[in-house]
N, CA, C and O atoms as a printed pandas DataFrame, in Angstrom:
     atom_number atom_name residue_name chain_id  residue_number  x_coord  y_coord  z_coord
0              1         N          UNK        A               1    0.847   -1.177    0.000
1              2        CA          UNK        A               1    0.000    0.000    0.000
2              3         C          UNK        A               1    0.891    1.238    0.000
3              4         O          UNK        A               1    1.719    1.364    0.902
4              5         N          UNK        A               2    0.747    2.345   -1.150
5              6        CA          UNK        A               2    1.496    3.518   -0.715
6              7         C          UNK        A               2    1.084    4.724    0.063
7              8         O          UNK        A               2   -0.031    4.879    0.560
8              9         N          UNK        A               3    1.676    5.225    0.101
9             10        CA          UNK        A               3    2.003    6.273    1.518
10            11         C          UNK        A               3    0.285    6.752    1.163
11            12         O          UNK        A               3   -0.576    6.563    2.022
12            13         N          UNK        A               4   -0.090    7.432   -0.302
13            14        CA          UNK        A               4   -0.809    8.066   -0.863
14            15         C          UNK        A               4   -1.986    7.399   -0.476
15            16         O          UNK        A               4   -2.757    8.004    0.268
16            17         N          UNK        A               5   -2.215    6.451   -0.785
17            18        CA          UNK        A               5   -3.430    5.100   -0.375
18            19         C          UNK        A               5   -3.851    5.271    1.248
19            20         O          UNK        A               5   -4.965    5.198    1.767
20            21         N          UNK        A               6   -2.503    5.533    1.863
21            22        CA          UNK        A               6   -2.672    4.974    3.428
22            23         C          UNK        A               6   -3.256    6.181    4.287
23            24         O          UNK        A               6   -3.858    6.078    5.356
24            25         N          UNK        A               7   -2.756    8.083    3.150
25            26        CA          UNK        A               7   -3.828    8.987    3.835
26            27         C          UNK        A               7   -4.520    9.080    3.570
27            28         O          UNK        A               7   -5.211    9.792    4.299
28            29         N          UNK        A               8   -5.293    8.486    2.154
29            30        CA          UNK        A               8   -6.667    8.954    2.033
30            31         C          UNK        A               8   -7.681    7.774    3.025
31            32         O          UNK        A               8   -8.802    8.050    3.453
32            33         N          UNK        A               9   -6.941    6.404    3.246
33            34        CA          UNK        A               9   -8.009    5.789    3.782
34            35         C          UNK        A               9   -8.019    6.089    5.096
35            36         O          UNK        A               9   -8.707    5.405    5.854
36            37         N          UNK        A              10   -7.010    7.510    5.732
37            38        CA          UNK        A              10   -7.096    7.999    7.131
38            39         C          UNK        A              10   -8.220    8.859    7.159
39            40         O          UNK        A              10   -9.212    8.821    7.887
40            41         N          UNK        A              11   -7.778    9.971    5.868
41            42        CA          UNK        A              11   -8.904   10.819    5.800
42            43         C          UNK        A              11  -10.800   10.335    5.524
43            44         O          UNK        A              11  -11.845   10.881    5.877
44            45         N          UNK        A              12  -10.482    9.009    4.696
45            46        CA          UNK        A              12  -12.134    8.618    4.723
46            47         C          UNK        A              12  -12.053    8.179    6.052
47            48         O          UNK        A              12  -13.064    8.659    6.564
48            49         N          UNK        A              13  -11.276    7.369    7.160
49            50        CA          UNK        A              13  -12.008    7.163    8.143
50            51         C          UNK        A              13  -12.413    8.431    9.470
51            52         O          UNK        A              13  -13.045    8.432   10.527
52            53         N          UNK        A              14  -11.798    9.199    8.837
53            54        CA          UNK        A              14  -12.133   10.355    9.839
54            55         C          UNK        A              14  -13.400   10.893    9.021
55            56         O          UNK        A              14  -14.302   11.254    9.776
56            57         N          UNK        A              15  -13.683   11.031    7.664
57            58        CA          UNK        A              15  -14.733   11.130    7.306
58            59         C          UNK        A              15  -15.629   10.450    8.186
59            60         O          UNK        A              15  -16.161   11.070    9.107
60            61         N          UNK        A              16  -15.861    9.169    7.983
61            62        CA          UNK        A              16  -16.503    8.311    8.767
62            63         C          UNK        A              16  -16.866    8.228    9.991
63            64         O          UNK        A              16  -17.943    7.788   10.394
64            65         N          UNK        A              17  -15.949    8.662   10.654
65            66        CA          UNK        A              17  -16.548    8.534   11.957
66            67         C          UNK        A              17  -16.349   10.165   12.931
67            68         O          UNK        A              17  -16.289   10.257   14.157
68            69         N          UNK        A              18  -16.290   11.148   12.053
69            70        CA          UNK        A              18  -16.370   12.102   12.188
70            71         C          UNK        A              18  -17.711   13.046   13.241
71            72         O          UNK        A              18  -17.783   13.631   14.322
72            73         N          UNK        A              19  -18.649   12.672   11.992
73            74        CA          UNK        A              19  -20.258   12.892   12.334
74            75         C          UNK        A              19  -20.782   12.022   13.667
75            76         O          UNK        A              19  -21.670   12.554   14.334
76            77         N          UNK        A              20  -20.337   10.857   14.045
77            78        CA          UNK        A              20  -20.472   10.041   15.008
78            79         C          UNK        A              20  -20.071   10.583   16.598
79            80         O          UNK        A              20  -20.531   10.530   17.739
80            81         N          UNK        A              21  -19.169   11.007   16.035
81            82        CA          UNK        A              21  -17.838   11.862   17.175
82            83         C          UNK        A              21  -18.794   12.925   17.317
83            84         O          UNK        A              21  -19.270   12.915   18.452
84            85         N          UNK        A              22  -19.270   13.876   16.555
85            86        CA          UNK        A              22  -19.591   15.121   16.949
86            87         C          UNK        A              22  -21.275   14.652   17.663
87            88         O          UNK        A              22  -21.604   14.878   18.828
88            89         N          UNK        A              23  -21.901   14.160   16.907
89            90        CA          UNK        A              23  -23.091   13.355   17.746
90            91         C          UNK        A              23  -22.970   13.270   18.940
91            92         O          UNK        A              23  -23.840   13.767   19.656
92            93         N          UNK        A              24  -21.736   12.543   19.558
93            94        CA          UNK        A              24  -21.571   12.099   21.094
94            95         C          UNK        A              24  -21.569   13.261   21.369
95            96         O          UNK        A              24  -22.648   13.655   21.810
96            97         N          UNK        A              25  -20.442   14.327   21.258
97            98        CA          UNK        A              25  -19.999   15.513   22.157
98            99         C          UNK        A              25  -20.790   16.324   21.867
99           100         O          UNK        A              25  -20.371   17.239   22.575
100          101         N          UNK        A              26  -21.913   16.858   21.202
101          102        CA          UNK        A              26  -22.801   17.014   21.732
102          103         C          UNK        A              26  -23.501   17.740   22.611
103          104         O          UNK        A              26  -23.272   18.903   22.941
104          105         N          UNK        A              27  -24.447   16.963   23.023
105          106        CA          UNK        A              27  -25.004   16.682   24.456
106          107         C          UNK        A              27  -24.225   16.644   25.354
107          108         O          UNK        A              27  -24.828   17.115   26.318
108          109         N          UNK        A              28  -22.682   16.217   25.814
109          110        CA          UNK        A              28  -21.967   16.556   26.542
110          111         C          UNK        A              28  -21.971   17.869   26.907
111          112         O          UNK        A              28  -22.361   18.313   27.987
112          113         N          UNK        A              29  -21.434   18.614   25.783
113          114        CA          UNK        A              29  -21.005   20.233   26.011
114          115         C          UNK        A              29  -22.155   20.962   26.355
115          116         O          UNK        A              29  -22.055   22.010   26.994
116          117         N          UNK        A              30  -23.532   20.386   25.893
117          118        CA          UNK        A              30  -24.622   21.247   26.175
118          119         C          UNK        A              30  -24.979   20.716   27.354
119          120         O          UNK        A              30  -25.264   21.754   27.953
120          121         N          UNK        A              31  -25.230   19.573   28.362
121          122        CA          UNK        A              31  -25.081   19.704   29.111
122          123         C          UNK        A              31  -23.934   20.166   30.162
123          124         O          UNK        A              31  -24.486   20.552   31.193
124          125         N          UNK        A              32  -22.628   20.247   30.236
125          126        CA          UNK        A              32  -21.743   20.873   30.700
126          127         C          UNK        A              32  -21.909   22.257   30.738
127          128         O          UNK        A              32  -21.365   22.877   31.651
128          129         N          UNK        A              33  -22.800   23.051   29.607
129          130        CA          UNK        A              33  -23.044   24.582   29.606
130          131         C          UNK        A              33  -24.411   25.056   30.869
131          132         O          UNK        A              33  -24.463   25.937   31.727
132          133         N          UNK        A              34  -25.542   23.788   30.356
133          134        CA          UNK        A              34  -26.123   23.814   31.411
134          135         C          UNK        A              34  -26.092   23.972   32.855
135          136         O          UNK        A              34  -26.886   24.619   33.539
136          137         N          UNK        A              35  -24.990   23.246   33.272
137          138        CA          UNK        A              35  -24.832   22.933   34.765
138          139         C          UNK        A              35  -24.055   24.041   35.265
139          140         O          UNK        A              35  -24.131   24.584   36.367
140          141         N          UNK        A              36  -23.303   24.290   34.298
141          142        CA          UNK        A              36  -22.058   25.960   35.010
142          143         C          UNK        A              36  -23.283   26.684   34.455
143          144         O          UNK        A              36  -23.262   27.395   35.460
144          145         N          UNK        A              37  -24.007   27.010   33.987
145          146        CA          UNK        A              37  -25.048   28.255   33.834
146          147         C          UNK        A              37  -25.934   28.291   35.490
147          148         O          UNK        A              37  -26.160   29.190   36.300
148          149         N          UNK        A              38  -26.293   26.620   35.427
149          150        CA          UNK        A              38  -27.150   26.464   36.977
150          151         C          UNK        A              38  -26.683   27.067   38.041
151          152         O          UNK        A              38  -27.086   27.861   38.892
152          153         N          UNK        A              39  -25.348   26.257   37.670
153          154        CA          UNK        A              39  -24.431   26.613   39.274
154          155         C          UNK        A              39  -24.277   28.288   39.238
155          156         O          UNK        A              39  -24.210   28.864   40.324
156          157         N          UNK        A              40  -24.228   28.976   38.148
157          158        CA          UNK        A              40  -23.134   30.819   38.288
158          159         C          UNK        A              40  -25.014   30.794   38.786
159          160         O          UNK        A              40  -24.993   30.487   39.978
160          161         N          UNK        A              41  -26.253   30.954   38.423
161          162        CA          UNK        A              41  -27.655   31.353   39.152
162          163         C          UNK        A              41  -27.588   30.944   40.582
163          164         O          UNK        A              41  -27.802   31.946   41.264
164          165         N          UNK        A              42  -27.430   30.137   41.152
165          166        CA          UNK        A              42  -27.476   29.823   42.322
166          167         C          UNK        A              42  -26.198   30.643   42.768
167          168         O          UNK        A              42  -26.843   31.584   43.230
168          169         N          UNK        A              43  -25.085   30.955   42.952
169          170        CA          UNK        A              43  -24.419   31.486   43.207
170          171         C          UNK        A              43  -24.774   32.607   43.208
171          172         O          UNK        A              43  -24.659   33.007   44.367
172          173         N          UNK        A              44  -25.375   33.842   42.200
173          174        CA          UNK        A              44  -25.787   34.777   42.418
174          175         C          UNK        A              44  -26.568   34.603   43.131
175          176         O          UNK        A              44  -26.624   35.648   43.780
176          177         N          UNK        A              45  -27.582   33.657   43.649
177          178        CA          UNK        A              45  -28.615   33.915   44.808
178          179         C          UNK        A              45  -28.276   33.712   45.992
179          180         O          UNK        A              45  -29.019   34.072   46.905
180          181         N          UNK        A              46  -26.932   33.015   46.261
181          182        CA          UNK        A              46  -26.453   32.789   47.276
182          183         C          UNK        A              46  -26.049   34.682   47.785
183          184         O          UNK        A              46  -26.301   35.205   48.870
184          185         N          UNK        A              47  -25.432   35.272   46.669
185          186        CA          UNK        A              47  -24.692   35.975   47.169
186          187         C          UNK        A              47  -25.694   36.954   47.545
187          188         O          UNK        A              47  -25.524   37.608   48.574
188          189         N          UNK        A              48  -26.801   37.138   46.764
189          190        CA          UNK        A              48  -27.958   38.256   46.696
190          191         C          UNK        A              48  -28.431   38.559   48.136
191          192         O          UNK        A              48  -28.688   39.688   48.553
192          193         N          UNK        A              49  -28.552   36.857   49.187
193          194        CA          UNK        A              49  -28.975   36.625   49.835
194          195         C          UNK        A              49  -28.044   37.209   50.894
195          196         O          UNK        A              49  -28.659   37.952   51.658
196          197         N          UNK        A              50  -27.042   37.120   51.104
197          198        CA          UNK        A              50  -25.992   37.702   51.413
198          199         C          UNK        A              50  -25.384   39.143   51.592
199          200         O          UNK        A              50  -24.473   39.649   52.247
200          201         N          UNK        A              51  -25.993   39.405   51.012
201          202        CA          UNK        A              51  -25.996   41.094   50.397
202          203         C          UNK        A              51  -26.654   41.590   51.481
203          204         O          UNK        A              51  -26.282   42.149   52.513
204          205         N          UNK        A              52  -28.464   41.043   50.713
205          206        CA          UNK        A              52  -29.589   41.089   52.225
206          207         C          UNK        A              52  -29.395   41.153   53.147
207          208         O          UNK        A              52  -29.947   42.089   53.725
208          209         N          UNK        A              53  -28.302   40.047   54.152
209          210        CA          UNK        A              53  -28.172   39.857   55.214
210          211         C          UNK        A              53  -27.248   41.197   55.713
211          212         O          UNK        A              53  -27.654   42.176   56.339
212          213         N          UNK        A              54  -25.962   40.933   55.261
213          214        CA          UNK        A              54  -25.271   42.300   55.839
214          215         C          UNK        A              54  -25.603   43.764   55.280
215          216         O          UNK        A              54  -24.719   44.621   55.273
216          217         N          UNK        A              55  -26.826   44.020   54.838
217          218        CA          UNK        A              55  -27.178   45.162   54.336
218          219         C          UNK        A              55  -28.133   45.518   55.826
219          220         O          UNK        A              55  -28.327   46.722   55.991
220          221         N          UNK        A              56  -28.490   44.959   56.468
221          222        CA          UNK        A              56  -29.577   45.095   57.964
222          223         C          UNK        A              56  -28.809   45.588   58.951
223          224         O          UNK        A              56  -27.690   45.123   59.169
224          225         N          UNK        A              57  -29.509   46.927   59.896
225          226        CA          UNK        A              57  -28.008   47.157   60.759
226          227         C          UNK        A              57  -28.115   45.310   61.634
227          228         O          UNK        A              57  -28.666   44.297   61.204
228          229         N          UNK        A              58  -27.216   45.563   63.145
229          230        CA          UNK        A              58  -27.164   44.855   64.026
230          231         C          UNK        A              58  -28.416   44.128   64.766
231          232         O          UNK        A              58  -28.680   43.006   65.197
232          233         N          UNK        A              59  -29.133   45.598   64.656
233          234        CA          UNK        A              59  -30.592   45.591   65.260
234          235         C          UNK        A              59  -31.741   44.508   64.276
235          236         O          UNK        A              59  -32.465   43.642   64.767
236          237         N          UNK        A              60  -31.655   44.808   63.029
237          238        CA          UNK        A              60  -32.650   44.321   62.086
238          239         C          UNK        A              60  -32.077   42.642   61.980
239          240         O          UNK        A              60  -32.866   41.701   62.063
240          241         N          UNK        A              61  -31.026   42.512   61.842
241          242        CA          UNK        A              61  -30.490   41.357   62.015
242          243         C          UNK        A              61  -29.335   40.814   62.784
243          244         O          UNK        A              61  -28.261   40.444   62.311
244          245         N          UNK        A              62  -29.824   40.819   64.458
245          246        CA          UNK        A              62  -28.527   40.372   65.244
246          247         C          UNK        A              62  -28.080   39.161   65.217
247          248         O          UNK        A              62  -27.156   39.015   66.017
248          249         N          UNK        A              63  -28.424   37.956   64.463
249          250        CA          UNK        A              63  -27.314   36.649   64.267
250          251         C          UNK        A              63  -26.457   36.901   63.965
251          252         O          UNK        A              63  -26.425   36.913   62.734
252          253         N          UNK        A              64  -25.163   37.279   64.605
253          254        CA          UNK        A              64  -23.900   37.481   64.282
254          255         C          UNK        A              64  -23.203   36.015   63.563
255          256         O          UNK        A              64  -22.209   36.164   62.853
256          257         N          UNK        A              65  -23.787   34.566   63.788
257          258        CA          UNK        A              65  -23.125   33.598   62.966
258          259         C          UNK        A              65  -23.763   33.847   61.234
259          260         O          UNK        A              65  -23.138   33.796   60.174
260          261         N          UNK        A              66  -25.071   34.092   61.464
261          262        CA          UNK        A              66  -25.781   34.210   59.848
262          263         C          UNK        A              66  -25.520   35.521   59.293
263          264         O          UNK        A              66  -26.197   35.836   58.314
264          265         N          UNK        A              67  -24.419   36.583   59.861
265          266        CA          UNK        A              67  -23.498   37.902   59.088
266          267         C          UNK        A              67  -21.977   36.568   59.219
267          268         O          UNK        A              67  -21.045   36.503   58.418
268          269         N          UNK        A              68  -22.099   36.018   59.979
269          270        CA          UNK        A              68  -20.505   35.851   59.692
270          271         C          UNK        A              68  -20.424   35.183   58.197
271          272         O          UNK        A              68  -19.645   35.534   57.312
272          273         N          UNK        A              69  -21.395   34.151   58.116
273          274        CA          UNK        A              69  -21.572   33.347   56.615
274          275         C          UNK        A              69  -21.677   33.977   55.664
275          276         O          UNK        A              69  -21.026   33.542   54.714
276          277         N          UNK        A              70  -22.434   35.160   55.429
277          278        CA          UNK        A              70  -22.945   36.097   54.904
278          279         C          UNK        A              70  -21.794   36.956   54.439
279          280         O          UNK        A              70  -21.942   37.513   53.352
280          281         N          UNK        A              71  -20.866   37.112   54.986
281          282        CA          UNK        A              71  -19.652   37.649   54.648
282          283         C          UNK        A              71  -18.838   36.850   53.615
283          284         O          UNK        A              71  -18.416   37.133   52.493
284          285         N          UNK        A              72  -18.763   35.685   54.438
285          286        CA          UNK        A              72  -18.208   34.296   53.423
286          287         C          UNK        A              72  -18.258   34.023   52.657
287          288         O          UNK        A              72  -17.379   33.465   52.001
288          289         N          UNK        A              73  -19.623   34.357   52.276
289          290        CA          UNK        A              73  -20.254   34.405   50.829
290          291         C          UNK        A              73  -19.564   35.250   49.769
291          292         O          UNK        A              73  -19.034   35.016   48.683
292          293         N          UNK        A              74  -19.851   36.660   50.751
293          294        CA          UNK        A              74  -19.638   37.624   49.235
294          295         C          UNK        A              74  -17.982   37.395   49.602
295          296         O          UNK        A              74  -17.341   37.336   48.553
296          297         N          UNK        A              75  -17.287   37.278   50.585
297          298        CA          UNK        A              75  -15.909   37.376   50.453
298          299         C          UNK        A              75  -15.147   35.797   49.355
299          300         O          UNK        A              75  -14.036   35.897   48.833
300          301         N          UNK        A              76  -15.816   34.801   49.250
301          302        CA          UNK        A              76  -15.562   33.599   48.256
302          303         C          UNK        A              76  -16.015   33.926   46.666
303          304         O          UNK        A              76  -15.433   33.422   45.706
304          305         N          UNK        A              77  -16.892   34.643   46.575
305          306        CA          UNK        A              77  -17.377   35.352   45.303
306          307         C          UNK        A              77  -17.059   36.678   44.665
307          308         O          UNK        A              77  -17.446   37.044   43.556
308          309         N          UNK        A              78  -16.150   37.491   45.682
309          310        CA          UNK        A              78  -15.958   38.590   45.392
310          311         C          UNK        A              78  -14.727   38.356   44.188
311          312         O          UNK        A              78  -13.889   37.461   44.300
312          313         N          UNK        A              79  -14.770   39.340   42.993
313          314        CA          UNK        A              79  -13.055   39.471   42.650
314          315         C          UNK        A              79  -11.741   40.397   43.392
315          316         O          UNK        A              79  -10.516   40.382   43.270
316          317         N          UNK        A              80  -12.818   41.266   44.291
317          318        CA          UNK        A              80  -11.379   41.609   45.276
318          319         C          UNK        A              80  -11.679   41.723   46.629
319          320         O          UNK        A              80  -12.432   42.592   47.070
320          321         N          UNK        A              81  -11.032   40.747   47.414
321          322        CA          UNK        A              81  -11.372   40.106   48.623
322          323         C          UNK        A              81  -11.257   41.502   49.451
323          324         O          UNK        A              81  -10.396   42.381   49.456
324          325         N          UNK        A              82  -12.577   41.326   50.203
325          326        CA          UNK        A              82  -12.461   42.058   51.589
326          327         C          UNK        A              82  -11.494   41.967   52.429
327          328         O          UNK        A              82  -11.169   40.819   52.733
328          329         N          UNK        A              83  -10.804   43.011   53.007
329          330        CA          UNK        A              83   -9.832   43.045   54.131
330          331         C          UNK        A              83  -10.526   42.135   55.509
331          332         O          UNK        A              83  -11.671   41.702   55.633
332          333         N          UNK        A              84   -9.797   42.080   56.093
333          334        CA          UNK        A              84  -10.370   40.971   57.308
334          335         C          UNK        A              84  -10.492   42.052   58.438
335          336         O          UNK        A              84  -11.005   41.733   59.510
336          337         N          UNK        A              85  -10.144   43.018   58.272
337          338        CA          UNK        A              85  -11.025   44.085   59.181
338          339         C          UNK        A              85  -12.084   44.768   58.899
339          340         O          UNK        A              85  -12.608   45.291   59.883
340          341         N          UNK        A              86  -12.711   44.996   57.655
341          342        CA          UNK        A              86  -13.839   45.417   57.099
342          343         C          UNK        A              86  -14.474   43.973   57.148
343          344         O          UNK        A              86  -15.578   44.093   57.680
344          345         N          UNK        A              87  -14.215   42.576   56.790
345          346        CA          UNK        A              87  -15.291   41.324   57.642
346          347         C          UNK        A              87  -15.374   41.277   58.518
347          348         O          UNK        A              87  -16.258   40.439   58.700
348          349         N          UNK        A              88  -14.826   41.857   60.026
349          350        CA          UNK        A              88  -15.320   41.761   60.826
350          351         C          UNK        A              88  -16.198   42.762   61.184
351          352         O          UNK        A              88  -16.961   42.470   62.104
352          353         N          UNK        A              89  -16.297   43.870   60.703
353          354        CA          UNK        A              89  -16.908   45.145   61.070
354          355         C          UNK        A              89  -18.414   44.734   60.456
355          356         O          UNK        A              89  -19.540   45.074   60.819
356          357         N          UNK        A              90  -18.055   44.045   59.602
357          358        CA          UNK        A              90  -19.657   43.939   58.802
358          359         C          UNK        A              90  -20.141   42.527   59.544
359          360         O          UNK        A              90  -21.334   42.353   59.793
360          361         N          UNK        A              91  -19.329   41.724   59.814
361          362        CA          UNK        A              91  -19.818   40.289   60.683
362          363         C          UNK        A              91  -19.860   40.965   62.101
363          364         O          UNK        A              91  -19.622   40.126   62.969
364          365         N          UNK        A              92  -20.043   41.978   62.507
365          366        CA          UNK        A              92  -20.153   42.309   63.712
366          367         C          UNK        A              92  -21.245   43.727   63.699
367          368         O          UNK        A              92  -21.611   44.297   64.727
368          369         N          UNK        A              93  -21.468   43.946   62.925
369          370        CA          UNK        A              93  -22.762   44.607   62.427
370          371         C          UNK        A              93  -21.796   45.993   62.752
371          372         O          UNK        A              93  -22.665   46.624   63.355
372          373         N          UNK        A              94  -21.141   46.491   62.761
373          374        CA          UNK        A              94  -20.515   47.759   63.091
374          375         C          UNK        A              94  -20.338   48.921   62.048
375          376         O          UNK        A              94  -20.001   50.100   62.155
376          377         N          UNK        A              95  -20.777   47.947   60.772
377          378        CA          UNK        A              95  -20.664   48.873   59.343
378          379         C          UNK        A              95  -21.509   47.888   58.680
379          380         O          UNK        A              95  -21.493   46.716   59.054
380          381         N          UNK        A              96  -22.526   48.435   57.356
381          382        CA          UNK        A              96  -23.012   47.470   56.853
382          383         C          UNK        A              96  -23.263   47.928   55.351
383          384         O          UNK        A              96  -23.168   49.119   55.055
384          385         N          UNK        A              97  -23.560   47.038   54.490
385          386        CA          UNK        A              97  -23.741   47.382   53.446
386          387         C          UNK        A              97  -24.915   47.880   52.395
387          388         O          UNK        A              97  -25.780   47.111   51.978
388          389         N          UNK        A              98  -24.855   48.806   52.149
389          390        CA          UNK        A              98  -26.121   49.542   51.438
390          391         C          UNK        A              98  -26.173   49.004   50.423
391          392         O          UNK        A              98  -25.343   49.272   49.555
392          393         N          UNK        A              99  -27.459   47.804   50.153
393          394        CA          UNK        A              99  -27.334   47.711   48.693
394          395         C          UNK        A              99  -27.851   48.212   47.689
395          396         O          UNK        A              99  -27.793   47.865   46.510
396          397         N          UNK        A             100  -28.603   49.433   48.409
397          398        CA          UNK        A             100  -29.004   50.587   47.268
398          399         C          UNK        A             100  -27.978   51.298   46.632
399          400         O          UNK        A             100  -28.049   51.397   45.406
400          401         N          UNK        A             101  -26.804   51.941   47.371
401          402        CA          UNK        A             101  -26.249   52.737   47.037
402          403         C          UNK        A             101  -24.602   51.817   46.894
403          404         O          UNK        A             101  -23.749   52.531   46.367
404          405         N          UNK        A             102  -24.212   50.724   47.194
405          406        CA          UNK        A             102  -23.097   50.221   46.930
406          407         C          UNK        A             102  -21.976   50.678   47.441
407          408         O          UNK        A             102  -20.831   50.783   47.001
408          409         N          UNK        A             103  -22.814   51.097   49.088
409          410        CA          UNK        A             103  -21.093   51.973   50.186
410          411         C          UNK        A             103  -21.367   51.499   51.438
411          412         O          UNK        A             103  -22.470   51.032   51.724
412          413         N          UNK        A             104  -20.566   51.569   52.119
413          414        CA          UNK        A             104  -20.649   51.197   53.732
414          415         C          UNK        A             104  -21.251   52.397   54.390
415          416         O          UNK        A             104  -21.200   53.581   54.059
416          417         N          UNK        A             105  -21.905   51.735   55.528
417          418        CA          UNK        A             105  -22.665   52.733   56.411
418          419         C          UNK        A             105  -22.131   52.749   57.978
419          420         O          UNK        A             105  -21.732   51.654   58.374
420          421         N          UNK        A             106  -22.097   53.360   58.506
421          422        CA          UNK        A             106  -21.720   53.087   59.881
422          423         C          UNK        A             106  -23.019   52.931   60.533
423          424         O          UNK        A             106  -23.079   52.685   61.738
């Protein structure tokens, strides 16, 4: 068999089983798009929820463990991490976050 013979019967078998291949993957990738689409929604509601929480002074919401989580949240989701003295000020209700206006309040 020459060289010439031996790529085209590479190229028909990739012909061949080409369409087969893309069939499978698929439904893979569209489900894989699915599930990171699910997961980034729930994540925003995690964080939304979160927001909520340390947006209440001390008074409106004194569980200091459900601000400490609440911090956790937006501080694991944030792209630029809170200082660990502004989490405690807000896990300790001492400053909180406006989520109307997007600033700290004392």
């Amino acid at each position: 068999m020459s060289e010439k013979s031996k790529s085209v019967d590479w190229l028909q078998l990739w012909r061949d089983f080409a369409p087969v291949i893309s069939l499978a993957l698929v439904p893979v990738l569209v489900g894989w798009m699915q599930s990171r689409s699910a997961s980034e929604a729930v994540r925003e509601q995690y964080v939304a929820l979160a927001i909520g929480i340390i947006s209440k002074s001390i008074q409106e919401q004194p569980d200091v463990d459900l601000r400490k989580w609440a911090v956790e949240i937006v501080k694991t989701s944030a792209p630029v991490q809170l200082s660990d003295a502004l989490a405690n000020k807000l896990s300790g209700g001492a400053v909180t976050l406006s989520s109307a206006s997007g600033t700290l309040t004392p």
